[in-house]
KEBA-290345 format. One record per atom (N, C-alpha, C): atom name; residue number from 1; x, y, z. Coordinates in nm, 4 decimals. Example, Ala and Ser with C-alpha at 12.3 -4.5 7.8 and 13.67 -1.06 7.14 Angstrom:
<pts>
<pt atom="N" seq="1" u="1.3190" v="-0.5690" w="0.7800"/>
<pt atom="CA" seq="1" u="1.2300" v="-0.4500" w="0.7800"/>
<pt atom="C" seq="1" u="1.3200" v="-0.3300" w="0.7800"/>
<pt atom="N" seq="2" u="1.2850" v="-0.2250" w="0.7080"/>
<pt atom="CA" seq="2" u="1.3670" v="-0.1060" w="0.7140"/>
<pt atom="C" seq="2" u="1.2900" v="0.0030" w="0.7870"/>
</pts>
This chain:
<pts>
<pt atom="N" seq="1" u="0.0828" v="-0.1185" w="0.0000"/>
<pt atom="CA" seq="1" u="0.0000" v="0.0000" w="0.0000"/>
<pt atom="C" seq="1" u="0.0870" v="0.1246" w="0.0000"/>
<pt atom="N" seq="2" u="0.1917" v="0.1241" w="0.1128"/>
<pt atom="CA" seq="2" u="0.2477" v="0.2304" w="0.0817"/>
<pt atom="C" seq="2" u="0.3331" v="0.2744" w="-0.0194"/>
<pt atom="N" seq="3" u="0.4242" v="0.1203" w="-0.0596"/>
<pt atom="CA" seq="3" u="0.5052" v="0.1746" w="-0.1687"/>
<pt atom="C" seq="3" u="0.3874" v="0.1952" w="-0.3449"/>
<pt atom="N" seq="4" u="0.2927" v="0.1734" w="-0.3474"/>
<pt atom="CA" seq="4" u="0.1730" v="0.2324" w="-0.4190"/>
<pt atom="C" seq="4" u="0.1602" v="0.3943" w="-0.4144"/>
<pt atom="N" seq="5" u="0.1540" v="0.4103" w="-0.2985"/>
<pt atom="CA" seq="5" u="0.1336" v="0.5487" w="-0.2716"/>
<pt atom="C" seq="5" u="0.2687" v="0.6692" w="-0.2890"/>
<pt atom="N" seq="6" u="0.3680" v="0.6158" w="-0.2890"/>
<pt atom="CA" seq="6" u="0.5040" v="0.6356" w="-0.3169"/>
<pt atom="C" seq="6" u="0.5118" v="0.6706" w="-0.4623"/>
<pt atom="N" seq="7" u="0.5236" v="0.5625" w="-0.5221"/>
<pt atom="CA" seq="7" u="0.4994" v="0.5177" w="-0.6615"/>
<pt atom="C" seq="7" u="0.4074" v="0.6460" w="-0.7012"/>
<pt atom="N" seq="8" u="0.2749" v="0.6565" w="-0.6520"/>
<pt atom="CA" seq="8" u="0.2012" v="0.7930" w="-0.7460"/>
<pt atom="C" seq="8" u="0.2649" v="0.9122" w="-0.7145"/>
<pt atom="N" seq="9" u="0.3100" v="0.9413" w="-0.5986"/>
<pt atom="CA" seq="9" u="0.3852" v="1.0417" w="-0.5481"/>
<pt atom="C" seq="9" u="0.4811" v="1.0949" w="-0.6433"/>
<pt atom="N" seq="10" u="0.5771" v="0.9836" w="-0.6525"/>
<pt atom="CA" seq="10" u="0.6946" v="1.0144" w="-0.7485"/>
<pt atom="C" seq="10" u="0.6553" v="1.0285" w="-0.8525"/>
<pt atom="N" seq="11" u="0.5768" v="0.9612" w="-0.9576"/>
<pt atom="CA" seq="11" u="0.5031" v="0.9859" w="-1.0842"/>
<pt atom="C" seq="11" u="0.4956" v="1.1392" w="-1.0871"/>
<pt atom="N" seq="12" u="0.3895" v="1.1397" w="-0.9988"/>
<pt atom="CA" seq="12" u="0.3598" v="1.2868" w="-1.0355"/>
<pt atom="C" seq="12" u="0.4133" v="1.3964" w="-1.0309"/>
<pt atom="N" seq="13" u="0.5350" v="1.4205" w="-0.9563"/>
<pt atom="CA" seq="13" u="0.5741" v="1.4602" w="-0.8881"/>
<pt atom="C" seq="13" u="0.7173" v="1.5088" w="-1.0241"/>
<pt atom="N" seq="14" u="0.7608" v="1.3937" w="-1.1016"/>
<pt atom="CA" seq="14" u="0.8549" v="1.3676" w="-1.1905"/>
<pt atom="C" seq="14" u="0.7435" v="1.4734" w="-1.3306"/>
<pt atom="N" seq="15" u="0.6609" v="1.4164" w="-1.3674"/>
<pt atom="CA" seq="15" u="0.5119" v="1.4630" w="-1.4517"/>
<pt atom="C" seq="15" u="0.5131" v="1.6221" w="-1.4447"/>
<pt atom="N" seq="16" u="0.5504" v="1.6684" w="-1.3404"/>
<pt atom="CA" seq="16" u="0.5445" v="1.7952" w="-1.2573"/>
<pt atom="C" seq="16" u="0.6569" v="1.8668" w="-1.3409"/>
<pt atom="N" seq="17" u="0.7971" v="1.8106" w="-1.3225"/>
<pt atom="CA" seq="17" u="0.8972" v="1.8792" w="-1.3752"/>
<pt atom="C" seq="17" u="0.8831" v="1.8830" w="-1.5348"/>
<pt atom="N" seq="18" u="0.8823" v="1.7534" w="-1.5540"/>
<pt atom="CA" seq="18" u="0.8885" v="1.7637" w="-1.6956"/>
<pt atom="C" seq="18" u="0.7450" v="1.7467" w="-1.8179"/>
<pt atom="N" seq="19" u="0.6437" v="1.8369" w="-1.7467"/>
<pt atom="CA" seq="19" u="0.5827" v="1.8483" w="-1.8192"/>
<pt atom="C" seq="19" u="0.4279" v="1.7583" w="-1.8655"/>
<pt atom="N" seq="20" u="0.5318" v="1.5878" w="-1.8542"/>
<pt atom="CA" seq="20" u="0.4635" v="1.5085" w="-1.9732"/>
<pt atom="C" seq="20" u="0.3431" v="1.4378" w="-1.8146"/>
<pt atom="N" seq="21" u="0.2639" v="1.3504" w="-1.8877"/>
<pt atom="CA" seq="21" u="0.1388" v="1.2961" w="-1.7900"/>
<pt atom="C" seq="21" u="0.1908" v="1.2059" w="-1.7138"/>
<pt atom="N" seq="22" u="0.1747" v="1.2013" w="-1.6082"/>
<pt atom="CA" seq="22" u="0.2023" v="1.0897" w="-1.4579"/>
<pt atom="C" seq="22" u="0.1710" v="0.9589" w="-1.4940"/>
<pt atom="N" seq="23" u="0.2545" v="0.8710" w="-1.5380"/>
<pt atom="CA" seq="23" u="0.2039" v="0.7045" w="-1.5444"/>
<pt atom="C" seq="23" u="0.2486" v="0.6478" w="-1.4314"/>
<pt atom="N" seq="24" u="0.1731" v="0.6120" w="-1.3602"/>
<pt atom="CA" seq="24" u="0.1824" v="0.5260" w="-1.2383"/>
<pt atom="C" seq="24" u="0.1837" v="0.3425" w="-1.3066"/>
<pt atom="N" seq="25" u="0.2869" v="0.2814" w="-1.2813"/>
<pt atom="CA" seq="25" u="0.2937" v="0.1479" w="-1.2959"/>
<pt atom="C" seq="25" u="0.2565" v="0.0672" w="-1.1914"/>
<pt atom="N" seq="26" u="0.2137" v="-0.0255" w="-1.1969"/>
<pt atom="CA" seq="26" u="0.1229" v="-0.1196" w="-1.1068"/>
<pt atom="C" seq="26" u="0.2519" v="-0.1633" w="-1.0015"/>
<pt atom="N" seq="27" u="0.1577" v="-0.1620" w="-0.8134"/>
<pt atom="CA" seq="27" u="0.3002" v="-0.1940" w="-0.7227"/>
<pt atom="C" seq="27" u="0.3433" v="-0.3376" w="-0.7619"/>
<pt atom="N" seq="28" u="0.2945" v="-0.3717" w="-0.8414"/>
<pt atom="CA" seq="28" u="0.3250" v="-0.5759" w="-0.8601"/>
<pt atom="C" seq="28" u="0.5072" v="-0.5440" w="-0.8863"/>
<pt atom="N" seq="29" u="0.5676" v="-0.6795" w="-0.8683"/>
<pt atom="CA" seq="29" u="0.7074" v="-0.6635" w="-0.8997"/>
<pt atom="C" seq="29" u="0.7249" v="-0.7751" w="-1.0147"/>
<pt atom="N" seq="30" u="0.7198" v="-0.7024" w="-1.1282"/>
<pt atom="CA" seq="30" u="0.7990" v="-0.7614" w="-1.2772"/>
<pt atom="C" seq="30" u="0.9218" v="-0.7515" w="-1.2815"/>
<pt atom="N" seq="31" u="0.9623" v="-0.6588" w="-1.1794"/>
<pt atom="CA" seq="31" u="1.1455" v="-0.6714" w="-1.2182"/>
<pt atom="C" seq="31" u="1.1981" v="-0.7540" w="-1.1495"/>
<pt atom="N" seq="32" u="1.1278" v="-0.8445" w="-1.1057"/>
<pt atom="CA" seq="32" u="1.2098" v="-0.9327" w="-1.0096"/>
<pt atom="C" seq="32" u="1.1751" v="-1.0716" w="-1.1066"/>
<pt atom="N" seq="33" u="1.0957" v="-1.0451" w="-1.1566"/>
<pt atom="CA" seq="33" u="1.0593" v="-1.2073" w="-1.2660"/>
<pt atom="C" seq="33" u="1.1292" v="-1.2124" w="-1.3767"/>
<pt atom="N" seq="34" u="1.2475" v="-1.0666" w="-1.4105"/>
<pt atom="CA" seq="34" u="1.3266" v="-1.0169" w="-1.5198"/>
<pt atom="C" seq="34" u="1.4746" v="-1.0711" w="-1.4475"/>
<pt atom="N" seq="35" u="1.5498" v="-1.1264" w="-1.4964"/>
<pt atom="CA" seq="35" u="1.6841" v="-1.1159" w="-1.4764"/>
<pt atom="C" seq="35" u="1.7146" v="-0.9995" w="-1.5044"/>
<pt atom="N" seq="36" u="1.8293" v="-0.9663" w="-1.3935"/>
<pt atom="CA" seq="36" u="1.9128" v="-0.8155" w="-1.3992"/>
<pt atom="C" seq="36" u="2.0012" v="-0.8573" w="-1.4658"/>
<pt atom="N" seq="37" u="2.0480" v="-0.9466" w="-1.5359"/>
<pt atom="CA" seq="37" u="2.2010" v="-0.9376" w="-1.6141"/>
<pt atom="C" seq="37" u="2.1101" v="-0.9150" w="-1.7696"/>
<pt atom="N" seq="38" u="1.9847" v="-0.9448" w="-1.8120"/>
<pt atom="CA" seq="38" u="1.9467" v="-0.8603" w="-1.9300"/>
<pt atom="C" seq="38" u="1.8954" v="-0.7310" w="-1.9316"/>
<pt atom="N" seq="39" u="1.9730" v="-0.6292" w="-1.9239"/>
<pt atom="CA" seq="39" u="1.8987" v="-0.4457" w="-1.9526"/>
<pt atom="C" seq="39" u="1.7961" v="-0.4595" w="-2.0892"/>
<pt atom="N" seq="40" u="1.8676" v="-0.5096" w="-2.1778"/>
<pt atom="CA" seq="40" u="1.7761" v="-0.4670" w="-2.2921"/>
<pt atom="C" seq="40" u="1.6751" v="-0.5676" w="-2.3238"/>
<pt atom="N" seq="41" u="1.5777" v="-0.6188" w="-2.2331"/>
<pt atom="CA" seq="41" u="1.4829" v="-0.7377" w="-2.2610"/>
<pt atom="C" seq="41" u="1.3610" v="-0.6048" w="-2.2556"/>
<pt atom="N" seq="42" u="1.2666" v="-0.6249" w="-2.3447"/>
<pt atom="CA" seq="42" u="1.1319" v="-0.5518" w="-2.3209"/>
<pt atom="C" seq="42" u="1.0694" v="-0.5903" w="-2.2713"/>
<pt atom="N" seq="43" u="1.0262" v="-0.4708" w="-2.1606"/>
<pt atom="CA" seq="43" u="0.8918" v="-0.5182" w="-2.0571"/>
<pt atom="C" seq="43" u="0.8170" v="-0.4019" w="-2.0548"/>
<pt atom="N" seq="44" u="0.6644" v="-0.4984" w="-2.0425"/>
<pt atom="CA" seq="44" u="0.5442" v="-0.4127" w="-2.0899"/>
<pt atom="C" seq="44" u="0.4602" v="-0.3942" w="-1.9635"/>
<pt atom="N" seq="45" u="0.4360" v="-0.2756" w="-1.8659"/>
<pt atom="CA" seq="45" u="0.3301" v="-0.3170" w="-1.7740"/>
<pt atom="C" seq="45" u="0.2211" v="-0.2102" w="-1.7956"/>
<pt atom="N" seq="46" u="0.0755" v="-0.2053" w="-1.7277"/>
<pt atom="CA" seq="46" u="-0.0002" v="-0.1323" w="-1.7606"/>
<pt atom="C" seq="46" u="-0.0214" v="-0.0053" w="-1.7168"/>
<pt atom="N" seq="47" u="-0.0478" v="0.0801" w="-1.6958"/>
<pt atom="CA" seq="47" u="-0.0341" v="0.2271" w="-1.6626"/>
<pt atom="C" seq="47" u="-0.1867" v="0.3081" w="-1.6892"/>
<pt atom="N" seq="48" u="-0.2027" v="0.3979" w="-1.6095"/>
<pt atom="CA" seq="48" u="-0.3554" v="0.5192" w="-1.6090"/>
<pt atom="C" seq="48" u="-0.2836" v="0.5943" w="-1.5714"/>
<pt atom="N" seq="49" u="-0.2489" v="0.6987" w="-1.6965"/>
<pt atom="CA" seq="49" u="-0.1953" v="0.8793" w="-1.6303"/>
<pt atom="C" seq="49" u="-0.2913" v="0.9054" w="-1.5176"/>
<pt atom="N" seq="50" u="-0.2783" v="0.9999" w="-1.4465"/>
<pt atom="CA" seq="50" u="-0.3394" v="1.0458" w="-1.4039"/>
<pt atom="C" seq="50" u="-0.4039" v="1.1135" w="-1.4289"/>
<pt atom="N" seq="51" u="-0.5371" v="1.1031" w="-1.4108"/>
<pt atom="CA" seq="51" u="-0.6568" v="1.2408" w="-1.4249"/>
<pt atom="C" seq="51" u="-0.7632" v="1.1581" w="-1.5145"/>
<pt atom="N" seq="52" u="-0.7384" v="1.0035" w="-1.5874"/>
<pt atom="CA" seq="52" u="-0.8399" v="0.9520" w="-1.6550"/>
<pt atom="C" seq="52" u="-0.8462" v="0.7994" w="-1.6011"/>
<pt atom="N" seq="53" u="-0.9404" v="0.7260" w="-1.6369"/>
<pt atom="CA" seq="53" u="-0.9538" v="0.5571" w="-1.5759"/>
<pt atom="C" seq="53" u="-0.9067" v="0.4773" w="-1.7559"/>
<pt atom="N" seq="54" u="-0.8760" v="0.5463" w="-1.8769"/>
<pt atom="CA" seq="54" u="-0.8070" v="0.4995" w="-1.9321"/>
<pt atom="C" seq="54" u="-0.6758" v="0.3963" w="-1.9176"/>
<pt atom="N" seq="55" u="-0.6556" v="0.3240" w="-1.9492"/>
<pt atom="CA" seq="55" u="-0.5449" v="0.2488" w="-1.9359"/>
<pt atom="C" seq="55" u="-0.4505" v="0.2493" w="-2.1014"/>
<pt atom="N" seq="56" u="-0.3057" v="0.2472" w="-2.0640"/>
<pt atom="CA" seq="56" u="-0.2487" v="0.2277" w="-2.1550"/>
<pt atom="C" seq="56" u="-0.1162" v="0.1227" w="-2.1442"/>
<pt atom="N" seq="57" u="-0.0584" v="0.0579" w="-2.2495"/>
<pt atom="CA" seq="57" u="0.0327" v="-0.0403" w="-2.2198"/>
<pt atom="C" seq="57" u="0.1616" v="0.0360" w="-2.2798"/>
<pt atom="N" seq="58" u="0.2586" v="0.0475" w="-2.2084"/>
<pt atom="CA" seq="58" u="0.3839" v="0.1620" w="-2.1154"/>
<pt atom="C" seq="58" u="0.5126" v="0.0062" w="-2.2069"/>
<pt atom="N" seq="59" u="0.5736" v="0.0011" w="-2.2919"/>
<pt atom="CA" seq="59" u="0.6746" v="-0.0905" w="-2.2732"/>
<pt atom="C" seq="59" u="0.8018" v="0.0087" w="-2.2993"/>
<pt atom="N" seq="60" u="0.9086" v="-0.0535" w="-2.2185"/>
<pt atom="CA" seq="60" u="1.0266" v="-0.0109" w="-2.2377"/>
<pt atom="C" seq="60" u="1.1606" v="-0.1082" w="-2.1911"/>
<pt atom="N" seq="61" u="1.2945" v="-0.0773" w="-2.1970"/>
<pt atom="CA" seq="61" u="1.3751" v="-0.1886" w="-2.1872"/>
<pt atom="C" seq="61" u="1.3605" v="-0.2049" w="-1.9971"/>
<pt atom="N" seq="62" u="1.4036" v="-0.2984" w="-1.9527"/>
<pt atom="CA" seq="62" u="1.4430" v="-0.3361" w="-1.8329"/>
<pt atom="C" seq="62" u="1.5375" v="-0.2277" w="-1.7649"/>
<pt atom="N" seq="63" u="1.6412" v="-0.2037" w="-1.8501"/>
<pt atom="CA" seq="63" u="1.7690" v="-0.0893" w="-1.8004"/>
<pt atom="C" seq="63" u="1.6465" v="0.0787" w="-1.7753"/>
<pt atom="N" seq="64" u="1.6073" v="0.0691" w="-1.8580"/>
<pt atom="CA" seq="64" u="1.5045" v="0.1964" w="-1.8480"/>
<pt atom="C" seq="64" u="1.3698" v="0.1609" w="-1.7681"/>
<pt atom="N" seq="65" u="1.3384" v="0.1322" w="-1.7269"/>
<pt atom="CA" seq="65" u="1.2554" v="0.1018" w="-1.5821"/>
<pt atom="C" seq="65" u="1.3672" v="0.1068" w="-1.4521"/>
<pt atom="N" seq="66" u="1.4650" v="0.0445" w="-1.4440"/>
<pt atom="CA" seq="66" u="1.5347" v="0.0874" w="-1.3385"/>
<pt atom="C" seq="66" u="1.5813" v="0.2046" w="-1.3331"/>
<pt atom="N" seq="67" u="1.6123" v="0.2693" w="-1.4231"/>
<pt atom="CA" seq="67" u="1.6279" v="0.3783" w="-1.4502"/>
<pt atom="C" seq="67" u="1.5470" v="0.5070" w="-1.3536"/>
<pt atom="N" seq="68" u="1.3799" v="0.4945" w="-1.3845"/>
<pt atom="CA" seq="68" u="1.2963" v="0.5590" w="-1.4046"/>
<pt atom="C" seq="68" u="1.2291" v="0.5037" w="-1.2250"/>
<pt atom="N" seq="69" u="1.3043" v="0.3987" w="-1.2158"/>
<pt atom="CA" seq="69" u="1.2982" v="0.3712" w="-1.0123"/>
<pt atom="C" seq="69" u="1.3820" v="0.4292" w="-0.9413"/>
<pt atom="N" seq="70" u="1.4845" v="0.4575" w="-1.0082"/>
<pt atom="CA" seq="70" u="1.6128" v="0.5273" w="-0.9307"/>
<pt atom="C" seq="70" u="1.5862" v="0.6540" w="-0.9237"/>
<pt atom="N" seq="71" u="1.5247" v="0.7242" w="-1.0409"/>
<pt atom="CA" seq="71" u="1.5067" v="0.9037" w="-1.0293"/>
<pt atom="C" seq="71" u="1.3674" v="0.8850" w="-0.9107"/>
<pt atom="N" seq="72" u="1.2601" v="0.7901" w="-0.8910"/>
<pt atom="CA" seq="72" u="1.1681" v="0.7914" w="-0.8080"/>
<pt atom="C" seq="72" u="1.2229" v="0.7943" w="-0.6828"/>
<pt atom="N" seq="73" u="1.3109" v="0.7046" w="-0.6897"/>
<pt atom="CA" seq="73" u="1.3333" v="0.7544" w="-0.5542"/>
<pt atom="C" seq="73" u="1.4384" v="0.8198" w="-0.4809"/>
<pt atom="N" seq="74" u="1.5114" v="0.8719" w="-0.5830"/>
<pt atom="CA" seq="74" u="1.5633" v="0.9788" w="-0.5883"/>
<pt atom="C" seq="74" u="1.4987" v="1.1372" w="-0.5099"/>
<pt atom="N" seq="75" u="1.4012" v="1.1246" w="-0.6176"/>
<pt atom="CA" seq="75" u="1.2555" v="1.2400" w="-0.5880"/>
<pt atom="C" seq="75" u="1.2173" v="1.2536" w="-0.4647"/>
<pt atom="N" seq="76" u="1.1966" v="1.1418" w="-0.4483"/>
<pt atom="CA" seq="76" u="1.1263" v="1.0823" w="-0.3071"/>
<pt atom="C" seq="76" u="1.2082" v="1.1422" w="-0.1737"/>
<pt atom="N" seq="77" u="1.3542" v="1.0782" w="-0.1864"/>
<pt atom="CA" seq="77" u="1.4565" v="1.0910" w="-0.0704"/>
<pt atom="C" seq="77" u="1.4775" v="1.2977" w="-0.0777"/>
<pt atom="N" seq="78" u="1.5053" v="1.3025" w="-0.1566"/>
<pt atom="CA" seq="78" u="1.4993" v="1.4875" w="-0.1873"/>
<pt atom="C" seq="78" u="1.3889" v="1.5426" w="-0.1120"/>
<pt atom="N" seq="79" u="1.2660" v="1.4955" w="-0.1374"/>
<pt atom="CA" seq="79" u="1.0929" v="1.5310" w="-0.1012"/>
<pt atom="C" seq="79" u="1.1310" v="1.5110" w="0.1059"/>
<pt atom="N" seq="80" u="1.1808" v="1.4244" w="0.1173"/>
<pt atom="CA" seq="80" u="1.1944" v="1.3674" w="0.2490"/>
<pt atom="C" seq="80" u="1.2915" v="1.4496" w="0.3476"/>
<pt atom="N" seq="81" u="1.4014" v="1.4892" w="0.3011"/>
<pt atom="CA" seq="81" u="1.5266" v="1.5431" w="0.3244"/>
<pt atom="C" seq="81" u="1.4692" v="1.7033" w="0.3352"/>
<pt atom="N" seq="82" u="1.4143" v="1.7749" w="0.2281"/>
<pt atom="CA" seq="82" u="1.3168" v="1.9268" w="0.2516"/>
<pt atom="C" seq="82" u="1.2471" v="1.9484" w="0.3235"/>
<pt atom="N" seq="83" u="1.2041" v="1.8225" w="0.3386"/>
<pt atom="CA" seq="83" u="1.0531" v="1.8415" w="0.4867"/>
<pt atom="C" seq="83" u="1.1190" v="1.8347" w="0.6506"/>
<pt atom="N" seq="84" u="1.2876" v="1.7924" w="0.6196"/>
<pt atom="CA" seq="84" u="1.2840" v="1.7355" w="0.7401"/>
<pt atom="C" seq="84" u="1.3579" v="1.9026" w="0.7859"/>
<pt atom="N" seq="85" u="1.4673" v="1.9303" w="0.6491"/>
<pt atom="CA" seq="85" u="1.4967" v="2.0355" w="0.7015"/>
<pt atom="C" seq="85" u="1.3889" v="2.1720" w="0.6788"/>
<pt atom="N" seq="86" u="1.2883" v="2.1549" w="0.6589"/>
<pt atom="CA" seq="86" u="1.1687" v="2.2717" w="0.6880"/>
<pt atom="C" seq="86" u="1.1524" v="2.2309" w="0.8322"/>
<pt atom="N" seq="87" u="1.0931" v="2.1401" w="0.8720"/>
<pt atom="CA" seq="87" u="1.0721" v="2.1091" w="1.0103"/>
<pt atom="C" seq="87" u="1.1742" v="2.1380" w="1.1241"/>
<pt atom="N" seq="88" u="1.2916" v="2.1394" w="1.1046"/>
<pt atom="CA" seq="88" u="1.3691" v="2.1702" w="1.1909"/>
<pt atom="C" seq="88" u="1.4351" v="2.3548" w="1.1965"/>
<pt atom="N" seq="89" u="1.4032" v="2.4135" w="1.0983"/>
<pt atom="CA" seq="89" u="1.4091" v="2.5439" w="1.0826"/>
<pt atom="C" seq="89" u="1.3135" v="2.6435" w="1.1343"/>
</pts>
């Protein structure tokens, strides 16, 4: 549940900077049913930008999904680190 809620967080949050629509990918774990020694295998999971109940199918390589987990939580730890030093100021 929470890393769900994470997950839209960062979406949107990424959506925010650059413009383009928030795809939230499902919390299920496909990258773990992927071997990490193939980057360039295509994987397809399903996705609803935000703001419609549309669904669309999101594929990209393996190396680029980790990719696109690392700037999340990247985002995330930044988002975490501002609040803590707002709170203590």
């Amino acid at each position: 549940m929470l890393s769900s809620v994470v997950a839209m967080m960062a979406s949107a949050f990424l959506a925010a900077e650059t413009g383009a629509p928030a795809v939230v990918a499902p919390p299920a774990a496909p990258a773990a049913a992927v071997s990490k020694h193939d980057k360039n295998k295509m994987v397809c999971r399903n996705a609803a930008p935000t703001g419609t109940r549309l669904g669309a199918r999101v594929c990209r390589t393996q190396e680029e999904w980790d990719d696109i987990q690392a700037e999340h939580q990247k985002a995330i730890r930044e988002q975490q680190m501002e609040h803590q030093t707002n709170r203590q100021g």
